[in-house]
FIKOLZA-1660 file (N, C-alpha, C; in steps of 0.1 Angstrom, whole numbers, plus 5000, padded with zeros to 4 digits):
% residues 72
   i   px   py   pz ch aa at
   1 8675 8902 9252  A  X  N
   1 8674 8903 9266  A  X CA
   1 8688 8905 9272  A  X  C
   2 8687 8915 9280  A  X  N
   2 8702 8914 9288  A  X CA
   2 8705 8912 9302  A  X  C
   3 8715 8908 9309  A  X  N
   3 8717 8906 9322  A  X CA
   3 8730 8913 9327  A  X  C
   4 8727 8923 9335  A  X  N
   4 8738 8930 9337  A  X CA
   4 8750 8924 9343  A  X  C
   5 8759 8927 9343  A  X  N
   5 8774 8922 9349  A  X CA
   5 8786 8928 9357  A  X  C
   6 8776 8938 9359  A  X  N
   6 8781 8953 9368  A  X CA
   6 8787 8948 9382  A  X  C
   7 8779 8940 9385  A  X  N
   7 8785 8931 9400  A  X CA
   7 8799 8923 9400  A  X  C
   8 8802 8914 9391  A  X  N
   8 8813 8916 9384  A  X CA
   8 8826 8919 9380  A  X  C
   9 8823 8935 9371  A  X  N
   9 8832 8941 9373  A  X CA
   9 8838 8949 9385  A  X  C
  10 8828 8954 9389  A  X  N
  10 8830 8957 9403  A  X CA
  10 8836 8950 9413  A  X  C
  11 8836 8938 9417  A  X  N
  11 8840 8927 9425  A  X CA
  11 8859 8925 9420  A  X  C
  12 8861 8926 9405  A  X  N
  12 8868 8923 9397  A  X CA
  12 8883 8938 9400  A  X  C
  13 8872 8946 9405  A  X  N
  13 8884 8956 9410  A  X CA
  13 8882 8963 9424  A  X  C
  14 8876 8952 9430  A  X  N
  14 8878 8954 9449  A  X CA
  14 8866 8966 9444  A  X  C
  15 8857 8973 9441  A  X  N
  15 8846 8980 9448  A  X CA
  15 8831 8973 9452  A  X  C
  16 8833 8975 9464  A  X  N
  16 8823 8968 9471  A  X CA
  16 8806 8975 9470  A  X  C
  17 8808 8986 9470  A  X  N
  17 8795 8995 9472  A  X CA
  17 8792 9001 9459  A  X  C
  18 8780 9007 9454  A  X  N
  18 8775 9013 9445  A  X CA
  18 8777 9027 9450  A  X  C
  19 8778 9031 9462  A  X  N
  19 8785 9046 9462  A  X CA
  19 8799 9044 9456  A  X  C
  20 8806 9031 9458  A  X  N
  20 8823 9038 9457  A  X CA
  20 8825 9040 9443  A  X  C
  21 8816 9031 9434  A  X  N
  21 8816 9029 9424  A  X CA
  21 8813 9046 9419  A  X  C
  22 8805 9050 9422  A  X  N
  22 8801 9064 9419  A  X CA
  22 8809 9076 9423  A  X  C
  23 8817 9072 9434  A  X  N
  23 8828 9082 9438  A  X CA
  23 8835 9078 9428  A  X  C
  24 8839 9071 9424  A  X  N
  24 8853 9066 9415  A  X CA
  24 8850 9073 9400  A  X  C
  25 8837 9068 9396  A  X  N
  25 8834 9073 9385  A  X CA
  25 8836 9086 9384  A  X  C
  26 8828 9094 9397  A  X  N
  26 8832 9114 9392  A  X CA
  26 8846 9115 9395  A  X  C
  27 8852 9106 9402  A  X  N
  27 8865 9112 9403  A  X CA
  27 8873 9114 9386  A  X  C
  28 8867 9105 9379  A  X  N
  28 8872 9101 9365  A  X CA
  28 8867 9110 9355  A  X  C
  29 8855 9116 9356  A  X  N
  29 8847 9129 9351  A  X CA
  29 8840 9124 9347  A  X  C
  30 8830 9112 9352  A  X  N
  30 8819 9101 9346  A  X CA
  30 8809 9098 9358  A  X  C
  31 8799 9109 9352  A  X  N
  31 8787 9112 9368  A  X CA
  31 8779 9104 9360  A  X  C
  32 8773 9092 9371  A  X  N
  32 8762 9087 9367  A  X CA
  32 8752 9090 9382  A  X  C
  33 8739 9090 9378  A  X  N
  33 8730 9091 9392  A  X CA
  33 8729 9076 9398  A  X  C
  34 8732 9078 9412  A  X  N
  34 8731 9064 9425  A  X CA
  34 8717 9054 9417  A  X  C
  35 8705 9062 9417  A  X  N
  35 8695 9057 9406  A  X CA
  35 8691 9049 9396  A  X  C
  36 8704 9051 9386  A  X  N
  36 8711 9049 9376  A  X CA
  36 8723 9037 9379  A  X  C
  37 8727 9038 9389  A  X  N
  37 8739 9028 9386  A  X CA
  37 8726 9015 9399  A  X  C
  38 8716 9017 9406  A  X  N
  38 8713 9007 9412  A  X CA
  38 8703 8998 9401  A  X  C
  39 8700 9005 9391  A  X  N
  39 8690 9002 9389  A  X CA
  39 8697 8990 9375  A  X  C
  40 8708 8996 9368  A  X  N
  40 8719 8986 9362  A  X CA
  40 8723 8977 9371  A  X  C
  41 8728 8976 9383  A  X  N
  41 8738 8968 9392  A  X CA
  41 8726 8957 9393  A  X  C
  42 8716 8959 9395  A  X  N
  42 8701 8952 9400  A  X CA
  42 8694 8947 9387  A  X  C
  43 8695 8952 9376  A  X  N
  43 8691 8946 9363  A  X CA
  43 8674 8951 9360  A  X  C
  44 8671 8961 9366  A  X  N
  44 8658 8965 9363  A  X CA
  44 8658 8974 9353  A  X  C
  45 8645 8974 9347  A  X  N
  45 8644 8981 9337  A  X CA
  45 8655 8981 9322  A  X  C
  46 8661 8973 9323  A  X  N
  46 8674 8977 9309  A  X CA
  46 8671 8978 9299  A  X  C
  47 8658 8975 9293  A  X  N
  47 8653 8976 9281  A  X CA
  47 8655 8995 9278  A  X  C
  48 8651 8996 9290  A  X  N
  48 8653 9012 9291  A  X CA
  48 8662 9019 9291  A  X  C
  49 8673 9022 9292  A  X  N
  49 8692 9023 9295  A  X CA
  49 8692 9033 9291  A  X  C
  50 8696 9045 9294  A  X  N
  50 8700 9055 9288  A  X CA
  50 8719 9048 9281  A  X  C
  51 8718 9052 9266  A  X  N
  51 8732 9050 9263  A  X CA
  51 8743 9059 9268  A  X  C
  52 8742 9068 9271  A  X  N
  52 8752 9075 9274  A  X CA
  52 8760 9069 9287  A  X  C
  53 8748 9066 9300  A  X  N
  53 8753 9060 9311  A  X CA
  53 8759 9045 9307  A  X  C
  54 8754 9043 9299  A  X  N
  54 8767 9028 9291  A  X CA
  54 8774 9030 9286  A  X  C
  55 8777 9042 9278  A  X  N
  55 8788 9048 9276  A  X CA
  55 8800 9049 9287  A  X  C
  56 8796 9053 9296  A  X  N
  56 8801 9062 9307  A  X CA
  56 8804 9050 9314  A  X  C
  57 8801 9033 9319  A  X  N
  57 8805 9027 9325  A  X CA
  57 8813 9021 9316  A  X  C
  58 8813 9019 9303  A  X  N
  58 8818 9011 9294  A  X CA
  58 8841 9021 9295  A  X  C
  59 8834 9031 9291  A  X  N
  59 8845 9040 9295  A  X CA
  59 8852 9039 9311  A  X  C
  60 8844 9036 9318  A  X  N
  60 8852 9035 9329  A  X CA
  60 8855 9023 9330  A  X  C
  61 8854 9013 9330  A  X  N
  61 8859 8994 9329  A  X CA
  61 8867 8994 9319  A  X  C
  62 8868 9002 9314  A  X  N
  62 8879 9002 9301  A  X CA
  62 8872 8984 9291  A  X  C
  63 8859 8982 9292  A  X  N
  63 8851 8971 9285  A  X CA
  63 8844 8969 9276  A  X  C
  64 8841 8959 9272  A  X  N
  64 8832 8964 9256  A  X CA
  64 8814 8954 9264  A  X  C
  65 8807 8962 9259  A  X  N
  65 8792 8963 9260  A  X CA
  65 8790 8945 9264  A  X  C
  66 8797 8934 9256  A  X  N
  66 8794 8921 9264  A  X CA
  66 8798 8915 9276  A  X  C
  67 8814 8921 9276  A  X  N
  67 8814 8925 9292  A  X CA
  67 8807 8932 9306  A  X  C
  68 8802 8941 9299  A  X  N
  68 8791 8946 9309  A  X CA
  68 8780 8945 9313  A  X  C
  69 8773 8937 9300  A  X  N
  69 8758 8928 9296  A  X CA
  69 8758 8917 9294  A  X  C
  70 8752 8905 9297  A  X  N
  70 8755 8889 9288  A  X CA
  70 8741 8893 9281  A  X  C
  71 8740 8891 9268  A  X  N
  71 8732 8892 9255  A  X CA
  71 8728 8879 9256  A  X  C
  72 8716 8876 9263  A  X  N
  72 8706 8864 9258  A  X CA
  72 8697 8864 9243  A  X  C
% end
């Protein structure tokens, strides 16, 4: 089981919103869809994750996967 931690890191570097978080990312060359990052930030569906988009935030937090998840 996992619980996301996206709120977190986000908080952890002043972005308030799930847009800015999404502006920041393309600015980086790391597009995730609004969809996609609400649906992580909110903890739904994770079983489901596309890896790449964990990739892609993992790469952007410069953090490793337990940082980004707490693994129950």
């Amino acid at each position: 089981m996992f619980k996301s931690r996206l709120n977190i890191l986000m908080a952890e570097r002043n972005i308030n919103k799930l847009t800015d978080l999404q502006n920041a990312m393309e600015k980086k060359g790391y597009k995730i869809s609004y969809p996609t990052l609400h649906r992580i930030f909110h903890g739904n569906k994770l079983d489901k994750m596309n890896l790449e988009s964990v990739v892609k935030l993992i790469n952007f937090f410069n953090c490793t996967f337990e940082e980004l998840f707490d693994i129950r």
